[in-house]
PAZAPA-4460 file (N, C-alpha, C; in steps of 0.05 Angstrom, whole numbers, plus 32768, in hexadecimal, padded with zeros to 4 digits):
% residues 279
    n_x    n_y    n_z   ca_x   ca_y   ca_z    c_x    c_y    c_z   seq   type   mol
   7F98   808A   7DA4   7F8A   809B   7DB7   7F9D   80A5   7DCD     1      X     A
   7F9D   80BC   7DCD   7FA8   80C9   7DE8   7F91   80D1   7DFC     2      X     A
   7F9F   80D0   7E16   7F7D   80D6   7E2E   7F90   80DE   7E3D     3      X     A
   7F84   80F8   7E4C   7F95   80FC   7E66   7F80   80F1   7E81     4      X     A
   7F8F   80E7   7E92   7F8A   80DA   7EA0   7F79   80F0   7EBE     5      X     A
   7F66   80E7   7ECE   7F5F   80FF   7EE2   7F74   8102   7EF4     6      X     A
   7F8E   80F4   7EF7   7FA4   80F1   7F0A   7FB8   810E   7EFC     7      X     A
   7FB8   8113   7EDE   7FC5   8116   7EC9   7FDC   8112   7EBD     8      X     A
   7FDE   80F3   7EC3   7FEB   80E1   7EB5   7FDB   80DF   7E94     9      X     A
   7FF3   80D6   7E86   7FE5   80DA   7E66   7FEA   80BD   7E63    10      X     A
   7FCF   80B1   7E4D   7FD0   8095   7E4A   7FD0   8098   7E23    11      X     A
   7FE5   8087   7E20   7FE2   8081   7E01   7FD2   8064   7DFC    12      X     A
   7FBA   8062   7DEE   7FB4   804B   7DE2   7FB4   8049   7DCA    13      X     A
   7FCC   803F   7DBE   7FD6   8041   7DA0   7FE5   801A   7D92    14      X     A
   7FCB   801B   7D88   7FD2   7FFA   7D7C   7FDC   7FE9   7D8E    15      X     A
   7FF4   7FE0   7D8C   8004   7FCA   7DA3   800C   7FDC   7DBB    16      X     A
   8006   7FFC   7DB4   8013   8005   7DD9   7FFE   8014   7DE5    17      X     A
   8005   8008   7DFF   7FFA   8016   7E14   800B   8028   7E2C    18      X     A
   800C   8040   7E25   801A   8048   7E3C   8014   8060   7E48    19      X     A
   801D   805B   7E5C   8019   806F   7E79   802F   8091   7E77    20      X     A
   802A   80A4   7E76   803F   80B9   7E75   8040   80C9   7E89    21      X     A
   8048   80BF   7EA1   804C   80D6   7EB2   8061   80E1   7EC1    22      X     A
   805D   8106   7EBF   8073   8114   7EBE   806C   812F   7EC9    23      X     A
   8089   8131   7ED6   807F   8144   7EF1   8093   815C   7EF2    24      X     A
   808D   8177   7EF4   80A5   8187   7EED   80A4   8194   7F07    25      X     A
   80BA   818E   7F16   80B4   8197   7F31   80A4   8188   7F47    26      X     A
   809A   818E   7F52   807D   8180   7F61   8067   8178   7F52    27      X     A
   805B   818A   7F34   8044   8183   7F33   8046   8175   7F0D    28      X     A
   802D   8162   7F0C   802D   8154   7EFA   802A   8163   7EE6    29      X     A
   8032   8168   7ECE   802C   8178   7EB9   8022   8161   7E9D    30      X     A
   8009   815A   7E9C   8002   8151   7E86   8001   815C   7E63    31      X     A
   8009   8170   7E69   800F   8181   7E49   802C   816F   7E41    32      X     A
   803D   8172   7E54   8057   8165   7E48   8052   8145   7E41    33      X     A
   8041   8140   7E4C   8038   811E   7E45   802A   811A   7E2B    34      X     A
   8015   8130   7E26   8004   8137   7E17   801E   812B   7E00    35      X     A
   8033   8148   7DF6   803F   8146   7DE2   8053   8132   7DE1    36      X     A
   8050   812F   7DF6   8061   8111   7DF9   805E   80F9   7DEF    37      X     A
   803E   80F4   7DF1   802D   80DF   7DEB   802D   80E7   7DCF    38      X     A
   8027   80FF   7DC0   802A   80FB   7DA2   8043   80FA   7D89    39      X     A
   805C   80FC   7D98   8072   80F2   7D94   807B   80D9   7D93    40      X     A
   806F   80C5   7DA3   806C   80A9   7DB2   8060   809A   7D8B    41      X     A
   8042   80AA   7D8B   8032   80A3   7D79   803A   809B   7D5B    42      X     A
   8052   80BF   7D58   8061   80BF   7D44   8070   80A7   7D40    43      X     A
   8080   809D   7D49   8095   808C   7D44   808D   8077   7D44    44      X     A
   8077   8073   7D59   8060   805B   7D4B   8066   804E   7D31    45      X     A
   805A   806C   7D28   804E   806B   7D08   8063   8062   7CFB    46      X     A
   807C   806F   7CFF   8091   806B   7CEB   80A0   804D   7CEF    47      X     A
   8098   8045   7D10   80A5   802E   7D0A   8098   801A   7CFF    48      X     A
   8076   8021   7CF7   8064   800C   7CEF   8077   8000   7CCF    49      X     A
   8084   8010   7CBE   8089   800B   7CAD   80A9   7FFD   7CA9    50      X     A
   80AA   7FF5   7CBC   80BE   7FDC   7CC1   80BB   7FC2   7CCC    51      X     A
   8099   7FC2   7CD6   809B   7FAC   7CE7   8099   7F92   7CD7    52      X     A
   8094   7F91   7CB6   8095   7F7B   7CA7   80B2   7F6E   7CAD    53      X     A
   80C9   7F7F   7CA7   80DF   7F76   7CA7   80E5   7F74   7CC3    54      X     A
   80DD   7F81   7CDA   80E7   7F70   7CF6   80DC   7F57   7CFE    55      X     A
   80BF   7F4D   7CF1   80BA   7F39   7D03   80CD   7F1F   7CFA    56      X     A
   80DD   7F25   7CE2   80F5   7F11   7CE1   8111   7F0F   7CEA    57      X     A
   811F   7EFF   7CF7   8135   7F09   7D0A   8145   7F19   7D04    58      X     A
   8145   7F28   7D16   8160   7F38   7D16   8169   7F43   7CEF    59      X     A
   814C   7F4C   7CF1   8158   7F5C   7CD2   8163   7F73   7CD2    60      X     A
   8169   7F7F   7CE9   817A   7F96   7CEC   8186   7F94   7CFD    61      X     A
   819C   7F99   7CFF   81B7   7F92   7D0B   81CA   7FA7   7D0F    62      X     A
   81C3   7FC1   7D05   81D4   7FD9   7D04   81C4   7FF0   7D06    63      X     A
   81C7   8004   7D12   81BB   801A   7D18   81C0   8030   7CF6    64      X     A
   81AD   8043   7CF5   81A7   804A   7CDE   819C   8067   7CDF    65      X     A
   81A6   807B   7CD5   819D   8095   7CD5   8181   8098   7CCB    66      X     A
   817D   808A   7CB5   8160   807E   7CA6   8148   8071   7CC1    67      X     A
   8153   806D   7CCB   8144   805C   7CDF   812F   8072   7CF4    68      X     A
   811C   806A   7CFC   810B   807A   7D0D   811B   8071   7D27    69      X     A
   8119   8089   7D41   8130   808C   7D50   8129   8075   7D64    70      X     A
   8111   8067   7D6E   8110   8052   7D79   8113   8038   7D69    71      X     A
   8114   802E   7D54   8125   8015   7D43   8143   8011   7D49    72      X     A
   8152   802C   7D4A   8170   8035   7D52   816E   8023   7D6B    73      X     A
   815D   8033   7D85   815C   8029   7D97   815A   800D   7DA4    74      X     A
   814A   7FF5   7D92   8145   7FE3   7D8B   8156   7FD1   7D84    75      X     A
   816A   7FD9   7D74   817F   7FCF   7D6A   8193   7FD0   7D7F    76      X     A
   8197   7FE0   7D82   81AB   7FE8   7D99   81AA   7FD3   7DB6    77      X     A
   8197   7FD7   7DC2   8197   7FC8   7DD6   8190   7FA8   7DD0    78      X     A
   8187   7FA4   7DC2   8186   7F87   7DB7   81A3   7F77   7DB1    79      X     A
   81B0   7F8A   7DA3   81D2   7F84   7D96   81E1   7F7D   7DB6    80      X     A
   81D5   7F91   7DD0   81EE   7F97   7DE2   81E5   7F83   7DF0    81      X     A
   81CF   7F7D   7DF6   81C8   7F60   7E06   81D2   7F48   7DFC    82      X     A
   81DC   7F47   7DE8   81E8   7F27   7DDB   81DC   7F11   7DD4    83      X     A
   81BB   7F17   7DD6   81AD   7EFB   7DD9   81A7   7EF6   7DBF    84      X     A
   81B2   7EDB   7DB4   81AD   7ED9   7D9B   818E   7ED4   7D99    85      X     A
   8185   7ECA   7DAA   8163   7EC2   7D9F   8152   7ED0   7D9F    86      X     A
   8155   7EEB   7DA0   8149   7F07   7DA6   8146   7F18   7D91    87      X     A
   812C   7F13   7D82   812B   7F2B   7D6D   812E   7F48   7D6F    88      X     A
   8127   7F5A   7D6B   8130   7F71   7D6B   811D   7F7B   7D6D    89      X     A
   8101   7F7D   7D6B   80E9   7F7B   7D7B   80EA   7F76   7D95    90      X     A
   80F8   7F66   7D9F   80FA   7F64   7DC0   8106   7F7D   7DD1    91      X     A
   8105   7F91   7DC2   8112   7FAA   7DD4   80F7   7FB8   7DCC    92      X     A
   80E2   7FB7   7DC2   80D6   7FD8   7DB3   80CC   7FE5   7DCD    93      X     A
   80B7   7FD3   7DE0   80AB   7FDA   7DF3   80B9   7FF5   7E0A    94      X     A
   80D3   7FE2   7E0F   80E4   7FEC   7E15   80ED   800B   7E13    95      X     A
   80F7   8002   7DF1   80FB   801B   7DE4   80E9   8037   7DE1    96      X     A
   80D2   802C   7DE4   80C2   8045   7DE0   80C3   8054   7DF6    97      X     A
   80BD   8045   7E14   80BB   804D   7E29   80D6   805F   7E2F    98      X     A
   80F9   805A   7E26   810C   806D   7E1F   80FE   8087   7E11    99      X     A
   80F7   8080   7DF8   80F6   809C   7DEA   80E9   80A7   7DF6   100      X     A
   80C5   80A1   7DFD   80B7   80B3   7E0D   80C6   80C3   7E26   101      X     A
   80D4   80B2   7E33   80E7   80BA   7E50   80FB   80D3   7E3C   102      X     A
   8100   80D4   7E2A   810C   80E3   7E22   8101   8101   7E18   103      X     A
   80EB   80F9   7E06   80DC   811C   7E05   80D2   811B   7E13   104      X     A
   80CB   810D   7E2D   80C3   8127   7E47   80D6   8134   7E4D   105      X     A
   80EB   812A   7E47   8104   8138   7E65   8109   8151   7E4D   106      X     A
   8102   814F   7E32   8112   815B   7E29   80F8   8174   7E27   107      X     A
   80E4   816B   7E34   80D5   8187   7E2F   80CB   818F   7E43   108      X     A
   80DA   818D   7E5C   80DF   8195   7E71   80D7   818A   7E88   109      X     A
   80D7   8173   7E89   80CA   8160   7E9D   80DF   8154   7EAF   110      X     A
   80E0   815A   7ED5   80F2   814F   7EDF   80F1   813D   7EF1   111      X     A
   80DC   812B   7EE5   80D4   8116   7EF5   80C3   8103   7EE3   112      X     A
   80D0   80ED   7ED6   80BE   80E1   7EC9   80B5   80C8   7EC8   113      X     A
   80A5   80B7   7EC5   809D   809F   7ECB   808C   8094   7EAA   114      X     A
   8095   8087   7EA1   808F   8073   7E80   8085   805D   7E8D   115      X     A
   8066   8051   7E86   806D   8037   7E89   8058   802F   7E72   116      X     A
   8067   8013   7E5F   8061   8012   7E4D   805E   7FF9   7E53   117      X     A
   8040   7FF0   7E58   8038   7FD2   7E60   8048   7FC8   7E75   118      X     A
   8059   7FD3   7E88   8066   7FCB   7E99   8084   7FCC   7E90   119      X     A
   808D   7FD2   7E79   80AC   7FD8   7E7C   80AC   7FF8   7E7B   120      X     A
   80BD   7FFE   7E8D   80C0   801D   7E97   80D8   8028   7E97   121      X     A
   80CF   803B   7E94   80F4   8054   7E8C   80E0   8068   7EA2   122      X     A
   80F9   806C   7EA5   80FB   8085   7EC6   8111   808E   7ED2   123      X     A
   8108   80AF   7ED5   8121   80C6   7EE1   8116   80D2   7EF4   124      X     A
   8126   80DA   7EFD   811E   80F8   7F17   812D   8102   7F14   125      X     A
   813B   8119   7F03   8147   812A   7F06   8157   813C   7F21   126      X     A
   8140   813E   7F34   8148   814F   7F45   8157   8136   7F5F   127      X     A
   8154   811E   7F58   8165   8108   7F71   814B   80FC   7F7B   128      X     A
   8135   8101   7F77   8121   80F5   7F9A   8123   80D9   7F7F   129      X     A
   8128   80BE   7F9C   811D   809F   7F99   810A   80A4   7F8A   130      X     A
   80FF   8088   7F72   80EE   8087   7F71   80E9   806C   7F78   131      X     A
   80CC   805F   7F7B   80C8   8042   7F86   80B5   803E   7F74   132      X     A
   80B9   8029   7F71   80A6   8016   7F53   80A2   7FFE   7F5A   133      X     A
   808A   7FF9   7F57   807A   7FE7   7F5A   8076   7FD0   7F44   134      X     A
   8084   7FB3   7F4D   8086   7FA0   7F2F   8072   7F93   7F36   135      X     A
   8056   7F8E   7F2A   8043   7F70   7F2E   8050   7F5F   7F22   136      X     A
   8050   7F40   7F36   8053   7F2C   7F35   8042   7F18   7F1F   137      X     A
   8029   7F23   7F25   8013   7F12   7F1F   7FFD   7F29   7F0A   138      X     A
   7FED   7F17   7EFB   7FDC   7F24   7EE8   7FCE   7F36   7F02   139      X     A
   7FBC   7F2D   7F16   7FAC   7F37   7F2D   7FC0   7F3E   7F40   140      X     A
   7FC7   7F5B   7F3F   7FD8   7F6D   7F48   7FD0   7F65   7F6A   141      X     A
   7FB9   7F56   7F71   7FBA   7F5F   7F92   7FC2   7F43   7F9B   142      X     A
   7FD8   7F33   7F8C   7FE2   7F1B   7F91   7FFF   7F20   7F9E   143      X     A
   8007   7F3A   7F96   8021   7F40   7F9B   802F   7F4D   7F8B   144      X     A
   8045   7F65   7F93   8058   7F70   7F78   806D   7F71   7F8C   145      X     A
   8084   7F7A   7F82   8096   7F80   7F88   80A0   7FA1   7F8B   146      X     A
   80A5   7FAD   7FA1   80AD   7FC5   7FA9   80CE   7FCC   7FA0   147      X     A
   80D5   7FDB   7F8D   80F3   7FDF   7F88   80F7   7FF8   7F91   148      X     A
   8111   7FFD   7F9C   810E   801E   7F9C   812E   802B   7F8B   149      X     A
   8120   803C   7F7D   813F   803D   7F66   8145   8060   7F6D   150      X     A
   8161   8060   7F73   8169   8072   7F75   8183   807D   7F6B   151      X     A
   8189   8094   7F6D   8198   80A4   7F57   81BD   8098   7F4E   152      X     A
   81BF   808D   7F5F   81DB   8083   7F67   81D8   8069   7F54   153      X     A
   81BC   8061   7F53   81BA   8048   7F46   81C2   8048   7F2F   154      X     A
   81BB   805B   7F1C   81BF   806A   7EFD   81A3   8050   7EEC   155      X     A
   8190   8041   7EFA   817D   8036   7EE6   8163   8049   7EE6   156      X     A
   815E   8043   7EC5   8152   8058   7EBD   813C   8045   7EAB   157      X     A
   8144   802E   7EAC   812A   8016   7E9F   8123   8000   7EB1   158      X     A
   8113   7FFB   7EAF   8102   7FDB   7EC2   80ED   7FD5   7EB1   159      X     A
   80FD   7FB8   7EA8   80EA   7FAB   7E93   80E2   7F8B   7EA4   160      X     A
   80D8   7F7B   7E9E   80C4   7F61   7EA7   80B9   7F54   7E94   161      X     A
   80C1   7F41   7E94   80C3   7F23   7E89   80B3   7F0F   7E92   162      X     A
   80A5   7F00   7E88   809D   7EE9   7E98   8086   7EDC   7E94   163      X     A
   8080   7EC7   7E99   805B   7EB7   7E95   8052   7ECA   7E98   164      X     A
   8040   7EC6   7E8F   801D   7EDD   7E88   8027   7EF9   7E85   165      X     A
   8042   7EFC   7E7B   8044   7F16   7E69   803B   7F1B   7E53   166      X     A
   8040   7F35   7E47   803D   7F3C   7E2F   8045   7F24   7E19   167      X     A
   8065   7F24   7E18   806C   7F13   7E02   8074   7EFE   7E09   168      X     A
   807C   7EE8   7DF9   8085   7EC6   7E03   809B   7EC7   7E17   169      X     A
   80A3   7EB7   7E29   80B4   7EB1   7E35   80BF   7E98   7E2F   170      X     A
   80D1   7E90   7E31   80E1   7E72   7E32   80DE   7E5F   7E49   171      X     A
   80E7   7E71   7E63   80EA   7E6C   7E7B   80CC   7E5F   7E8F   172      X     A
   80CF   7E65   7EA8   80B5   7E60   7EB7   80BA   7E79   7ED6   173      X     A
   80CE   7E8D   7ECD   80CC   7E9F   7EE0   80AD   7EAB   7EDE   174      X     A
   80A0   7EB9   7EF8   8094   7EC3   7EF6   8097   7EDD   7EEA   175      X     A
   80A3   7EE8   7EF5   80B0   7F0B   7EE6   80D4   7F07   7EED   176      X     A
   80D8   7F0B   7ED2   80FA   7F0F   7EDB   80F7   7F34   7ED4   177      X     A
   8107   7F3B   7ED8   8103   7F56   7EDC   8125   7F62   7ED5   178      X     A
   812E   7F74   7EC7   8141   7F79   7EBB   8144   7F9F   7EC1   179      X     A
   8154   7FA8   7ED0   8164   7FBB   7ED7   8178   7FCD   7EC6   180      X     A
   8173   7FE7   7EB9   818B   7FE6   7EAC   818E   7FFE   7EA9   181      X     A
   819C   8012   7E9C   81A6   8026   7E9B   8189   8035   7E7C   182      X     A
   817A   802C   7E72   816C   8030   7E68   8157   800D   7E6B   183      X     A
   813C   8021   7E59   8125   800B   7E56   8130   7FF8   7E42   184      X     A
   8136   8001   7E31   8136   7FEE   7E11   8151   7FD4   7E14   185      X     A
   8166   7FE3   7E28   8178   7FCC   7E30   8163   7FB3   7E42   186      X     A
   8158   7FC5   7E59   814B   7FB5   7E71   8137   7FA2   7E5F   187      X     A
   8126   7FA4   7E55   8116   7FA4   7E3C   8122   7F81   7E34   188      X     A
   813B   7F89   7E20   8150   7F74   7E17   8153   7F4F   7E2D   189      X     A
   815C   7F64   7E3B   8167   7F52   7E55   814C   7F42   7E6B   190      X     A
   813F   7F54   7E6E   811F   7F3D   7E73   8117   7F2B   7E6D   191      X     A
   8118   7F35   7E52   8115   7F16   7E40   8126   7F07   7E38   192      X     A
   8144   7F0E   7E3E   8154   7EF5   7E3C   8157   7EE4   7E65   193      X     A
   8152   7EF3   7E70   8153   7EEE   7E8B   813C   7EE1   7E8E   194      X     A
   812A   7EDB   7E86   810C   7ED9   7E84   810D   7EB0   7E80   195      X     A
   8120   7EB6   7E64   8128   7EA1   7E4E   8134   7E8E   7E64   196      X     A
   8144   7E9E   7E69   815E   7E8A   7E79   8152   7E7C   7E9B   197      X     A
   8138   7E7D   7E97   812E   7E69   7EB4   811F   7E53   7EA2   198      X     A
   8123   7E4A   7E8C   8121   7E34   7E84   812F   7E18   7E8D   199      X     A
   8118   7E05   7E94   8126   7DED   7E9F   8117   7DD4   7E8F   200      X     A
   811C   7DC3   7E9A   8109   7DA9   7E89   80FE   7DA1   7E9E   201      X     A
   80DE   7D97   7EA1   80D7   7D93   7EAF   80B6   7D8F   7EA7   202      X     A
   80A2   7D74   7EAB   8095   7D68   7E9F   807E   7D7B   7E9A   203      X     A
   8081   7D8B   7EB8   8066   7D9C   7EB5   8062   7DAD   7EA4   204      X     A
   807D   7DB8   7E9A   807C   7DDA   7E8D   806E   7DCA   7E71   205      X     A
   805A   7DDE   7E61   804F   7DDE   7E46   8065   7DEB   7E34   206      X     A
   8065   7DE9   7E25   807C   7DF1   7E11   806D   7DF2   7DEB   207      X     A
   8071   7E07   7DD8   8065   7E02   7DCF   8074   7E12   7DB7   208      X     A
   8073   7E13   7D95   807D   7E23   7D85   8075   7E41   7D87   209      X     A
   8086   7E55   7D86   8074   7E73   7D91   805D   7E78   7D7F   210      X     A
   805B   7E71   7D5F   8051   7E72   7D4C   8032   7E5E   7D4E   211      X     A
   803B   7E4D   7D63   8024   7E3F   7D6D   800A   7E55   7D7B   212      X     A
   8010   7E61   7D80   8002   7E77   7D92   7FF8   7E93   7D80   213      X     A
   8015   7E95   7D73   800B   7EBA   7D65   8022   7EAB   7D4F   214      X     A
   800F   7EAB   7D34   8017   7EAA   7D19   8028   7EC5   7D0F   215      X     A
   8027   7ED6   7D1B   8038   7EEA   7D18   804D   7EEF   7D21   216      X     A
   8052   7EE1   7D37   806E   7EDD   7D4C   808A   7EED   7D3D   217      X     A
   809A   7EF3   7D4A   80B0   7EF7   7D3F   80CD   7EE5   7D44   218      X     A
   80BF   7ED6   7D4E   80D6   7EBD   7D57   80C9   7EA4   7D56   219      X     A
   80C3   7EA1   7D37   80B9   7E88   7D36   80C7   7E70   7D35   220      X     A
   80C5   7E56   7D37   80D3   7E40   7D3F   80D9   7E3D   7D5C   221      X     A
   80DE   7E51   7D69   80E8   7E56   7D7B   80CB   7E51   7D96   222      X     A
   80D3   7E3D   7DAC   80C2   7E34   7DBE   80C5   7E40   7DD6   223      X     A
   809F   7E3F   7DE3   809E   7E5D   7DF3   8091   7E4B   7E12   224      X     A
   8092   7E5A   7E27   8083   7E4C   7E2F   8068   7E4B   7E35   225      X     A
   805B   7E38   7E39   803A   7E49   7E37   8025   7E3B   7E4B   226      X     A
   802E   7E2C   7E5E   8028   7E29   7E71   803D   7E14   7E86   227      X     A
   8036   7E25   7EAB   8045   7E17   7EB6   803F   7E06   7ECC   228      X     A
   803A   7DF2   7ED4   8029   7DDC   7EE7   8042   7DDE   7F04   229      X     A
   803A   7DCB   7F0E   8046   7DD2   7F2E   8063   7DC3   7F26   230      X     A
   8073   7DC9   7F2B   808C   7DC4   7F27   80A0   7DC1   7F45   231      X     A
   80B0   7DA9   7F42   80BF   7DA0   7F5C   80CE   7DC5   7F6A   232      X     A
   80D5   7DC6   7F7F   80E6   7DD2   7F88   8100   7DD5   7F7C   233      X     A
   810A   7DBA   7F7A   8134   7DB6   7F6F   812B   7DC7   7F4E   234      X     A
   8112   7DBC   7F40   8114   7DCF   7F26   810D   7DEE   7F2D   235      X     A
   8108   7DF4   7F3B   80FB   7E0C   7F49   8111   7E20   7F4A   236      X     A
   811B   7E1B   7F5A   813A   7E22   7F63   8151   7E1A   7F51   237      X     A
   814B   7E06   7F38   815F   7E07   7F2C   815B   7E21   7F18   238      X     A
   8144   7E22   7F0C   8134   7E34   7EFE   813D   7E52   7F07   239      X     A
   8142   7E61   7F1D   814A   7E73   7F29   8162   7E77   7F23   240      X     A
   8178   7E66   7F28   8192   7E67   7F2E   819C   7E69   7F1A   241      X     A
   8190   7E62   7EFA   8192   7E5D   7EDE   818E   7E7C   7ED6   242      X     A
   817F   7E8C   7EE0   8175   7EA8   7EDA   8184   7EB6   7EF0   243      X     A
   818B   7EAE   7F08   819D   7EC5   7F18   81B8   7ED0   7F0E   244      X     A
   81C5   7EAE   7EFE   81E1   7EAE   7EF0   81EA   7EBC   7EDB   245      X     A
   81CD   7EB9   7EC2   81CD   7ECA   7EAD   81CD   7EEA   7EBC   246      X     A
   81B8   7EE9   7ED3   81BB   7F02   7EDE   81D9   7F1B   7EDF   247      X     A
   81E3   7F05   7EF2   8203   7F0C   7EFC   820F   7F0F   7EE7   248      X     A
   8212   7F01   7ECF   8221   7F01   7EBF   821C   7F19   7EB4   249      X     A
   820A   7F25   7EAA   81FD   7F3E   7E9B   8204   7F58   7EA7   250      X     A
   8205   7F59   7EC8   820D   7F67   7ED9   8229   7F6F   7ED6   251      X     A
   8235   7F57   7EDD   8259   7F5A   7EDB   8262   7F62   7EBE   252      X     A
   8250   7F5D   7EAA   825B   7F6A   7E91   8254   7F88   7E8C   253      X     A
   823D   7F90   7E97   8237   7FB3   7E99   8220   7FB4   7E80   254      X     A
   8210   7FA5   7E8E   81FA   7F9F   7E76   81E4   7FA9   7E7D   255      X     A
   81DE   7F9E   7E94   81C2   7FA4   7EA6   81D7   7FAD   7EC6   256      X     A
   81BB   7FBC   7ED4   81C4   7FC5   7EEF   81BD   7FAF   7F04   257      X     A
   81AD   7FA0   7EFE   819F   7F8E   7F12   8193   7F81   7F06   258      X     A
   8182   7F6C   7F15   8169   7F56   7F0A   8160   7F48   7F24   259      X     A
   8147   7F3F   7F1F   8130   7F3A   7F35   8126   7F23   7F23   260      X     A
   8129   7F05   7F36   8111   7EFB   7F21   8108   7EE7   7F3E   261      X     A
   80EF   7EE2   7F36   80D9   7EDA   7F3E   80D3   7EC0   7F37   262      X     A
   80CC   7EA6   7F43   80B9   7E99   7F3C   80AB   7E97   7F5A   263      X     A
   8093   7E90   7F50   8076   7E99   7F63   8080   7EAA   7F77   264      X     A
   8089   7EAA   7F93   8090   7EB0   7FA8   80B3   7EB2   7FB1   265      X     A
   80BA   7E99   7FA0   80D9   7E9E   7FA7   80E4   7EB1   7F9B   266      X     A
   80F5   7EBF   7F9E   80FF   7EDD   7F8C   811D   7EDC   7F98   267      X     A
   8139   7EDD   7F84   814D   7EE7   7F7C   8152   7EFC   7F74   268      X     A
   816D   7F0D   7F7A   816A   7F19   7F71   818A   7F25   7F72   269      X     A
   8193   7F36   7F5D   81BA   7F43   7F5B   81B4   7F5C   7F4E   270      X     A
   81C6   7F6A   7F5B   81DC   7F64   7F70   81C5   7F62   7F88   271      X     A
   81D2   7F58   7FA1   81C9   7F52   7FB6   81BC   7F64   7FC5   272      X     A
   81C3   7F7F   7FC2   81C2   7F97   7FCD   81A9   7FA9   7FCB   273      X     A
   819B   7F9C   7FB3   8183   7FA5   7FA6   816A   7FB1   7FC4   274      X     A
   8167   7FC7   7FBB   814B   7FD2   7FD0   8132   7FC2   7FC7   275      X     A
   812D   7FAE   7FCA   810E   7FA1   7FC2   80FF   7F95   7FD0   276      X     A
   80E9   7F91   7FCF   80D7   7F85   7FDD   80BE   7F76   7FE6   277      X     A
   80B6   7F62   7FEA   809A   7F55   7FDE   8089   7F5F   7FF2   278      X     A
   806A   7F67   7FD6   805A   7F73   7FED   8044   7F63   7FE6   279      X     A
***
């Protein structure tokens, strides 16, 4: 289903996606470009439906492919550049789509655009103005989000989020780690390994097979977390420091632009410099 929105933002509700398309040429919103935007989105859907037997097993593609529908490429790609071995190649799509869509708007004349695809987002402004984006913390948005403001100098063009009571499993017990990057499908990547990497041991966390949960998992064997009880401070803070490091490291190699991670109230965040803010 495509719907244009009374704002005229365009909303896709298509199987596993939900996303938001809005795009502004100049000052004013133009929902036609969303319109065709949104049935482009649909397309590749379709085409990637006929691979998802062979992705929900690891890393069955490993190389980019002219054969391939142009967001699987994408998929691959940023999955390969993040390094995370425990990361199927599914762990970018969300991501990825929110890229391509970011991509036929601009390319059909849109100079201002905003993707958000369940909360991982690809975004331009063409003409330079900031934009500020708003990350929820919490399922009940009036608990708190986080205010970023990304601008042109920055060169990020994805913000993806990780974390308990997301979309997909986490490892960790960050609330939202949140991943920065020069596209979605990298940021996408790195969320969920940033996400991973606030794993600690600690009596409270639930822990559980992912396959325990959703028989269809694509990282089965592989343990998620699935609930988190009150936990000391020293693990609290060790939990952080475990996800700021992976952070830095990702940074200094030219992976990601930044990272934000969260548990409940305490928030980290690199480089240091970051415009953000709890509201």
């Amino acid at each position: 289903m495509i719907q244009q929105l009374p704002d005229n933002r365009v909303f896709i509700d298509h199987g596993p996606t939900q996303m938001v398309i809005d795009v502004y040429v100049g000052d004013k919103r133009v929902p036609e470009i969303g319109v065709i935007t949104a049935e482009r989105v649909i397309s590749q859907l379709e085409e990637l439906a006929v691979y998802l037997p062979q992705l929900s097993k690891m890393r069955t593609y490993r190389k980019t492919s002219d054969e391939f529908p142009k967001v699987l490429n994408k998929m691959i790609v940023a999955v390969e550049q993040s390094g995370y071995q425990e990361l199927n190649t599914l762990g970018a799509v969300a991501g990825s789509f929110s890229d391509l869509a970011l991509e036929y708007a601009l390319e059909l004349g849109g100079t201002r655009v905003i993707i958000n695809n369940g909360g991982d987002l690809a975004l331009t402004d063409l003409t330079g103005k900031d934009i500020k984006v708003g990350i929820p913390l919490y399922k009940d948005a009036d608990k708190g989000q986080l205010i970023l403001t990304i601008t042109k100098e920055m060169n990020i063009h994805g913000i993806c989020t990780s974390g308990i009571g997301g979309r997909s499993f986490t490892k960790g017990i960050a609330t939202a780690a949140v991943a920065l990057g020069e596209n979605a499908a990298i940021a996408d990547a790195c969320a969920t390994y940033l996400g991973n990497m606030t794993n600690i041991d600690d009596d409270n966390i639930v822990r559980c097979l992912a396959e325990e949960i959703d028989s269809g998992t694509d990282i089965p064997g592989q343990m998620v977390t699935l609930k988190v009880g009150q936990i000391n401070e020293k693990n609290k803070y060790k939990a952080l420091f475990n996800g700021l490091s992976a952070a830095e490291d990702l940074y200094k190699r030219g992976i990601i632009s930044g990272a934000i991670i969260c548990i409940g109230n305490d928030i980290v965040k690199f480089p240091d410099n970051l415009n953000v803010s709890f509201v």
